[in-house]
N, C-alpha and C positions, 0 to 999 in steps of 0.2 A: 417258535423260538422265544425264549424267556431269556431278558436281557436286564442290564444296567445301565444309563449312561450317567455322567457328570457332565451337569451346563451351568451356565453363567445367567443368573438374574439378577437386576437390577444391578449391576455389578460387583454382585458376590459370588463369586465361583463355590463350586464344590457343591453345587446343591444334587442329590442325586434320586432319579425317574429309574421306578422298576418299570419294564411291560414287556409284554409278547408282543409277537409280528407273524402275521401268518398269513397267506394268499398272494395275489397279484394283481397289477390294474392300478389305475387313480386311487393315491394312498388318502385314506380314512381311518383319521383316529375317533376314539372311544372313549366318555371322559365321564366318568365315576358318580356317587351323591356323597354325601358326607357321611363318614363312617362305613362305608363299604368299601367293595376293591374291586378292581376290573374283571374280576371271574362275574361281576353282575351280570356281562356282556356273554357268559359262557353258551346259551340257549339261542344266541344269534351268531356268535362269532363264524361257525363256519359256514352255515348261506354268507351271508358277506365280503367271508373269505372268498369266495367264488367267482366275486366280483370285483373286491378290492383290494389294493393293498394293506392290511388293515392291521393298525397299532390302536391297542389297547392299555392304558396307565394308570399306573398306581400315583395319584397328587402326591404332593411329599407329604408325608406323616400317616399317609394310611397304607392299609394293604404290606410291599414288601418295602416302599419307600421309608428310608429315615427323614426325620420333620428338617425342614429347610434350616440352615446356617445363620446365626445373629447378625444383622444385615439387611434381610430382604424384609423391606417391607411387608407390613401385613393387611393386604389389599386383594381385593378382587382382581385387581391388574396384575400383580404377581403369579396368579393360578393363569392366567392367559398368558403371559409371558413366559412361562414355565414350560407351558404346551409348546409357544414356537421355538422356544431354546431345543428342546428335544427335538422339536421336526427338522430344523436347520442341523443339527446335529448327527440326523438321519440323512440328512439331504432331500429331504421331503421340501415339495413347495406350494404353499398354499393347498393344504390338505380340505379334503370335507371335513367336517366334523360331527360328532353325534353325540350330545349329551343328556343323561338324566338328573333332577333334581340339581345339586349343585355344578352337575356337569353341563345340563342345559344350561344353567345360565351365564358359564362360562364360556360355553359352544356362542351363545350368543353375544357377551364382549369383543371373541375371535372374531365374527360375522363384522361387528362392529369396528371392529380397528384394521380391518381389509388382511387381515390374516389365515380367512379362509374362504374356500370357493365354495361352499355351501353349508348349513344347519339344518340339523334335525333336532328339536329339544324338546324332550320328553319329559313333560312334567318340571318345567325349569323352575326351580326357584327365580325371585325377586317381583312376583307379581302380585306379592300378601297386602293383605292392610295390617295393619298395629297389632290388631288382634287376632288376624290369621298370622300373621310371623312369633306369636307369643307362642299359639297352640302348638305350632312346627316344631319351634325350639324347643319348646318342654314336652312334647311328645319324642322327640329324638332324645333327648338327655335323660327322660324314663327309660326308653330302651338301652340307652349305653350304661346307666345304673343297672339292671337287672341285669345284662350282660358280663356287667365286671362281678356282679353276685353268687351269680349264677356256677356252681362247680360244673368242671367240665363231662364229669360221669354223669351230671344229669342230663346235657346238654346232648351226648351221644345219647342217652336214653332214649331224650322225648323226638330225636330226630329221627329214628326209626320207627316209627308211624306217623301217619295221617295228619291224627289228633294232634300229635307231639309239635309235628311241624306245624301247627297252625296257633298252638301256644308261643312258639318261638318267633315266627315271622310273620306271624298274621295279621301284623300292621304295616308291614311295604307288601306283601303280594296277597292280592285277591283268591289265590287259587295255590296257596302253599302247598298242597299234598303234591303239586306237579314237581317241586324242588327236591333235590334228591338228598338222604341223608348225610352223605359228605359233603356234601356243597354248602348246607346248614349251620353245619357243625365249623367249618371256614369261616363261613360268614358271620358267627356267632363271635369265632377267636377274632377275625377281622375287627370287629364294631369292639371288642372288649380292649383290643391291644393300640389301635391308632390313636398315636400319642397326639396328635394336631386337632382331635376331636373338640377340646373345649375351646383351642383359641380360634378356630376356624365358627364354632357356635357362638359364643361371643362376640365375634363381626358381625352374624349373622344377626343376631338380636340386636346392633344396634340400628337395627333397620335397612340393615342392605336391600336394594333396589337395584332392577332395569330402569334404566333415563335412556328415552330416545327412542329410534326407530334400527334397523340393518338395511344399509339401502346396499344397491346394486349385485346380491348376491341372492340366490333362492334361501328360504327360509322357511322353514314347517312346525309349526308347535302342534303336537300330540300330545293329547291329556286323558291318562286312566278314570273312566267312567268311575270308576272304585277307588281312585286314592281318596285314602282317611289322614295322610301327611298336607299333603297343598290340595286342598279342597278343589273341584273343579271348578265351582265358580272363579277360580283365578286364571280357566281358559279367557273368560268373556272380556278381561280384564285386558290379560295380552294381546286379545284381536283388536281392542279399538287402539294401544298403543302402536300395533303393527297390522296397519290394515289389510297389507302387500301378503302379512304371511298368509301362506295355506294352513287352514285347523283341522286336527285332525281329530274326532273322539274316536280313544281307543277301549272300546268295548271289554268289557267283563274282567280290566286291568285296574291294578293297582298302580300303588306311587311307582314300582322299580317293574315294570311291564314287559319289561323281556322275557320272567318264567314267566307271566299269564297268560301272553300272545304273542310268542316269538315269532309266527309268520306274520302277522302285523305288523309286531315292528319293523322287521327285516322291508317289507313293502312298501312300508312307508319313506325309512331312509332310503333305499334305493331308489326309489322316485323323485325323492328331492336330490339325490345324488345326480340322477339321470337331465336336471333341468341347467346343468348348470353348463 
Protein backbone atom coordinates (compact mmCIF):
# COMPACT_ATOMS: atom_id res chain seq x y z
CA UNK A 1 0.00 0.00 0.00
CA UNK A 2 1.47 3.31 -1.20
CA UNK A 3 0.31 6.19 0.78
CA UNK A 4 0.61 10.06 1.96
CA UNK A 5 0.34 11.47 5.25
CA UNK A 6 0.66 15.20 6.39
CA UNK A 7 2.48 15.69 10.02
CA UNK A 8 3.58 18.45 12.11
CA UNK A 9 7.43 19.13 12.58
CA UNK A 10 8.85 21.38 14.74
CA UNK A 11 5.78 23.08 14.56
CA UNK A 12 5.05 23.53 11.07
CA UNK A 13 2.20 21.50 9.78
CA UNK A 14 1.78 20.46 6.31
CA UNK A 15 4.99 18.75 5.93
CA UNK A 16 4.06 15.83 3.74
CA UNK A 17 5.76 11.65 3.86
CA UNK A 18 5.13 9.38 0.80
CA UNK A 19 5.61 5.49 1.76
CA UNK A 20 4.40 2.12 1.44
CA UNK A 21 3.33 -0.38 4.21
CA UNK A 22 3.31 -3.87 3.70
CA UNK A 23 3.27 -7.10 6.12
CA UNK A 24 2.54 -7.68 9.70
CA UNK A 25 4.24 -7.93 13.25
CA UNK A 26 6.45 -5.20 15.32
CA UNK A 27 6.28 -2.27 12.88
CA UNK A 28 9.80 -1.42 11.03
CA UNK A 29 10.48 1.53 9.13
CA UNK A 30 13.08 2.05 6.31
CA UNK A 31 14.92 5.23 5.99
CA UNK A 32 16.54 6.18 2.53
CA UNK A 33 20.50 7.89 1.71
CA UNK A 34 20.41 11.09 0.10
CA UNK A 35 19.05 11.34 -3.27
CA UNK A 36 17.35 8.07 -3.55
CA UNK A 37 13.90 6.85 -2.53
CA UNK A 38 12.52 4.00 -0.63
CA UNK A 39 12.19 1.60 -3.69
CA UNK A 40 16.26 1.10 -2.34
CA UNK A 41 14.62 -1.18 0.21
CA UNK A 42 12.77 -2.98 -2.86
CA UNK A 43 15.29 -6.34 -2.89
CA UNK A 44 14.43 -6.71 0.89
CA UNK A 45 11.06 -5.38 1.52
CA UNK A 46 9.29 -8.55 1.29
CA UNK A 47 11.37 -11.02 3.45
CA UNK A 48 10.79 -8.38 6.07
CA UNK A 49 7.50 -8.11 5.12
CA UNK A 50 7.16 -11.59 6.56
CA UNK A 51 8.08 -10.46 9.60
CA UNK A 52 7.26 -7.04 10.15
CA UNK A 53 5.09 -4.50 9.90
CA UNK A 54 7.08 -2.64 7.55
CA UNK A 55 6.89 1.29 6.49
CA UNK A 56 9.08 2.32 4.00
CA UNK A 57 9.62 6.55 3.23
CA UNK A 58 10.24 8.94 1.05
CA UNK A 59 12.22 12.06 3.48
CA UNK A 60 10.61 15.14 2.18
CA UNK A 61 12.21 16.21 -0.95
CA UNK A 62 13.13 13.06 -2.29
CA UNK A 63 11.42 10.19 -3.98
CA UNK A 64 7.35 10.98 -4.08
CA UNK A 65 7.77 13.54 -1.02
CA UNK A 66 7.55 17.36 -1.81
CA UNK A 67 10.54 19.35 0.11
CA UNK A 68 9.34 20.27 3.79
CA UNK A 69 7.53 23.92 4.39
CA UNK A 70 9.52 27.40 5.31
CA UNK A 71 9.65 26.60 8.92
CA UNK A 72 11.22 23.54 9.75
CA UNK A 73 14.22 23.74 10.66
CA UNK A 74 17.10 22.42 8.68
CA UNK A 75 18.74 19.85 10.89
CA UNK A 76 19.34 16.39 11.46
CA UNK A 77 16.65 16.60 14.09
CA UNK A 78 14.07 17.42 11.68
CA UNK A 79 14.64 14.07 9.53
CA UNK A 80 14.18 12.03 12.99
CA UNK A 81 11.30 13.96 13.92
CA UNK A 82 9.76 13.72 10.67
CA UNK A 83 10.05 9.89 11.02
CA UNK A 84 8.21 9.91 14.43
CA UNK A 85 5.63 12.44 13.30
CA UNK A 86 4.57 9.79 10.62
CA UNK A 87 4.93 6.86 13.03
CA UNK A 88 2.64 8.56 15.59
CA UNK A 89 0.49 9.46 12.74
CA UNK A 90 0.35 5.81 11.96
CA UNK A 91 -0.12 4.87 15.50
CA UNK A 92 3.09 3.17 15.34
CA UNK A 93 5.14 3.10 18.74
CA UNK A 94 8.45 2.99 19.03
CA UNK A 95 9.18 1.28 15.64
CA UNK A 96 12.68 -0.70 14.71
CA UNK A 97 14.20 1.15 12.38
CA UNK A 98 16.65 0.47 9.53
CA UNK A 99 18.62 2.87 7.80
CA UNK A 100 21.34 3.38 4.96
CA UNK A 101 23.67 6.12 4.34
CA UNK A 102 21.74 8.99 5.44
CA UNK A 103 19.19 6.85 6.64
CA UNK A 104 21.55 5.07 9.08
CA UNK A 105 22.50 7.89 10.58
CA UNK A 106 19.21 8.97 11.16
CA UNK A 107 18.04 5.53 12.32
CA UNK A 108 20.66 6.16 14.72
CA UNK A 109 19.56 9.81 16.21
CA UNK A 110 16.01 7.74 16.45
CA UNK A 111 18.13 5.18 18.66
CA UNK A 112 19.40 8.19 20.36
CA UNK A 113 16.41 10.21 21.39
CA UNK A 114 14.55 6.79 22.65
CA UNK A 115 12.39 6.77 19.72
CA UNK A 116 13.01 3.55 18.61
CA UNK A 117 13.34 0.06 19.90
CA UNK A 118 16.08 -1.05 17.78
CA UNK A 119 18.85 -0.04 14.72
CA UNK A 120 20.08 -1.46 11.99
CA UNK A 121 22.44 1.10 9.98
CA UNK A 122 24.03 0.44 7.05
CA UNK A 123 26.55 2.35 6.04
CA UNK A 124 25.50 5.32 8.09
CA UNK A 125 26.75 8.41 7.35
CA UNK A 126 28.42 10.92 10.16
CA UNK A 127 31.49 8.81 10.87
CA UNK A 128 33.85 10.66 8.01
CA UNK A 129 36.72 12.80 8.85
CA UNK A 130 37.00 16.40 6.91
CA UNK A 131 38.23 14.59 4.12
CA UNK A 132 36.16 11.66 4.00
CA UNK A 133 32.94 13.85 4.16
CA UNK A 134 34.58 16.24 1.21
CA UNK A 135 34.96 13.08 -1.07
CA UNK A 136 31.13 11.82 -0.21
CA UNK A 137 29.83 15.03 -0.96
CA UNK A 138 31.46 15.62 -4.05
CA UNK A 139 31.18 12.19 -5.13
CA UNK A 140 27.19 12.43 -4.56
CA UNK A 141 26.84 15.90 -6.22
CA UNK A 142 28.97 14.29 -9.37
CA UNK A 143 26.40 11.77 -9.66
CA UNK A 144 23.28 14.23 -9.11
CA UNK A 145 25.18 16.43 -11.93
CA UNK A 146 25.34 13.61 -14.51
CA UNK A 147 22.01 12.49 -13.59
CA UNK A 148 20.40 15.98 -14.17
CA UNK A 149 22.66 15.67 -17.63
CA UNK A 150 22.01 12.80 -18.60
CA UNK A 151 18.65 12.53 -21.32
CA UNK A 152 16.42 10.05 -20.27
CA UNK A 153 16.56 7.89 -23.79
CA UNK A 154 19.99 7.42 -22.81
CA UNK A 155 19.36 6.43 -19.51
CA UNK A 156 16.59 3.58 -20.60
CA UNK A 157 19.43 2.74 -23.12
CA UNK A 158 22.38 2.06 -20.86
CA UNK A 159 19.94 0.41 -18.26
CA UNK A 160 19.10 -2.43 -20.36
CA UNK A 161 22.43 -4.05 -20.03
CA UNK A 162 24.87 -5.12 -17.66
CA UNK A 163 27.49 -2.76 -18.78
CA UNK A 164 24.82 0.13 -19.02
CA UNK A 165 23.88 -0.40 -15.51
CA UNK A 166 27.28 -0.36 -14.17
CA UNK A 167 28.03 3.03 -15.94
CA UNK A 168 24.89 4.27 -14.20
CA UNK A 169 25.05 2.97 -10.68
CA UNK A 170 28.24 1.65 -10.26
CA UNK A 171 29.11 3.84 -7.59
CA UNK A 172 26.36 2.77 -4.82
CA UNK A 173 26.14 -1.00 -5.68
CA UNK A 174 29.05 -3.36 -6.07
CA UNK A 175 27.22 -5.74 -8.28
CA UNK A 176 24.69 -3.44 -10.47
CA UNK A 177 23.90 -5.92 -13.24
CA UNK A 178 21.65 -7.58 -10.15
CA UNK A 179 19.43 -4.12 -10.35
CA UNK A 180 16.80 -4.42 -12.78
CA UNK A 181 16.42 -1.96 -15.72
CA UNK A 182 13.23 -0.17 -14.42
CA UNK A 183 14.45 0.08 -11.18
CA UNK A 184 17.57 2.16 -12.64
CA UNK A 185 15.97 4.05 -14.76
CA UNK A 186 13.62 5.29 -11.26
CA UNK A 187 16.36 5.68 -9.42
CA UNK A 188 18.09 7.64 -12.02
CA UNK A 189 14.67 10.07 -12.27
CA UNK A 190 14.81 9.85 -8.41
CA UNK A 191 18.53 11.25 -7.71
CA UNK A 192 17.84 13.79 -11.05
CA UNK A 193 14.44 15.12 -9.56
CA UNK A 194 14.83 15.46 -5.59
CA UNK A 195 14.54 18.91 -4.98
CA UNK A 196 16.20 18.73 -1.05
CA UNK A 197 19.29 17.37 -2.74
CA UNK A 198 21.55 20.42 -2.38
CA UNK A 199 20.29 21.71 0.94
CA UNK A 200 20.38 18.47 2.62
CA UNK A 201 24.41 18.19 0.91
CA UNK A 202 25.14 21.42 2.21
CA UNK A 203 24.39 20.36 5.86
CA UNK A 204 26.07 17.55 5.16
CA UNK A 205 29.30 19.25 4.18
CA UNK A 206 29.22 21.39 6.87
CA UNK A 207 30.49 18.53 8.85
CA UNK A 208 27.53 16.84 10.08
CA UNK A 209 28.54 14.19 12.71
CA UNK A 210 27.36 11.12 15.12
CA UNK A 211 28.08 12.79 18.91
CA UNK A 212 27.71 10.14 21.32
CA UNK A 213 26.72 6.65 22.02
CA UNK A 214 22.66 4.76 21.60
CA UNK A 215 22.40 3.42 24.94
CA UNK A 216 19.59 0.94 26.06
CA UNK A 217 18.47 -0.16 22.73
CA UNK A 218 20.17 -3.06 20.39
CA UNK A 219 22.14 -1.56 17.69
CA UNK A 220 23.97 -3.01 14.60
CA UNK A 221 26.22 -1.11 12.14
CA UNK A 222 26.78 -3.14 8.81
CA UNK A 223 29.19 -1.78 6.43
CA UNK A 224 29.54 -2.77 2.57
CA UNK A 225 33.14 -4.40 2.07
CA UNK A 226 32.79 -2.44 -1.44
CA UNK A 227 31.42 1.08 -0.58
CA UNK A 228 33.39 3.69 -2.66
CA UNK A 229 30.81 6.52 -1.06
CA UNK A 230 31.67 6.09 3.12
CA UNK A 231 34.77 4.25 2.91
CA UNK A 232 34.88 1.43 5.24
CA UNK A 233 37.33 2.41 7.25
CA UNK A 234 34.50 4.64 8.86
CA UNK A 235 33.27 0.98 10.28
CA UNK A 236 36.52 1.17 12.77
CA UNK A 237 35.44 4.53 13.59
CA UNK A 238 31.77 3.88 14.66
CA UNK A 239 32.83 0.66 16.82
CA UNK A 240 35.06 2.58 19.20
CA UNK A 241 32.33 5.46 19.24
CA UNK A 242 29.77 2.56 19.89
CA UNK A 243 31.40 -0.16 21.63
CA UNK A 244 27.86 -1.82 22.60
CA UNK A 245 27.01 -2.06 18.77
CA UNK A 246 27.29 -5.39 17.01
CA UNK A 247 29.43 -4.87 13.42
CA UNK A 248 28.70 -6.34 10.87
CA UNK A 249 31.00 -6.59 7.37
CA UNK A 250 28.74 -6.96 4.63
CA UNK A 251 30.58 -8.89 2.14
CA UNK A 252 30.77 -8.24 -1.72
CA UNK A 253 28.26 -4.81 -0.81
CA UNK A 254 28.27 -1.57 -1.89
CA UNK A 255 27.33 1.75 -0.13
CA UNK A 256 23.25 0.98 -0.80
CA UNK A 257 23.64 -3.13 -0.05
CA UNK A 258 20.26 -4.23 -0.32
CA UNK A 259 20.71 -5.06 -4.48
CA UNK A 260 24.17 -6.67 -3.45
CA UNK A 261 23.11 -8.91 -0.59
CA UNK A 262 19.57 -8.84 0.09
CA UNK A 263 19.63 -11.98 2.30
CA UNK A 264 22.30 -10.38 4.28
CA UNK A 265 20.70 -7.54 4.88
CA UNK A 266 17.44 -8.86 5.52
CA UNK A 267 19.58 -11.26 8.31
CA UNK A 268 21.14 -8.84 9.65
CA UNK A 269 18.18 -6.47 10.45
CA UNK A 270 16.13 -9.34 11.63
CA UNK A 271 18.54 -10.21 14.17
CA UNK A 272 18.92 -7.03 15.55
CA UNK A 273 15.17 -6.64 15.33
CA UNK A 274 14.95 -10.06 17.12
CA UNK A 275 17.23 -8.76 20.36
CA UNK A 276 15.10 -6.18 21.19
Amino acid sequence: MSATASVTVAGVPGVEVAYTRQGSGEPLVLLHGIGHHWQAFDPVLDQLAEHHDVIALDFPGFGASPDVPVGVPDELDSLAHTVDALCKSLNLDHPHVAGNSLGGLVSLRLGQLGLARSVTALSPAGFWSPRENRWAISLLTNLRRVARRTPEATVHRLSRTPAGRRVLTGTIYHRPALRSPEAVVAESRALRDCVAFDRVAAHARRGTTFEGDVPDVPVTIAWGTHDRILLPVQAARAHLQLPQARMIPLLNAGHVPMNDAPDLVTRTILQTTAKS
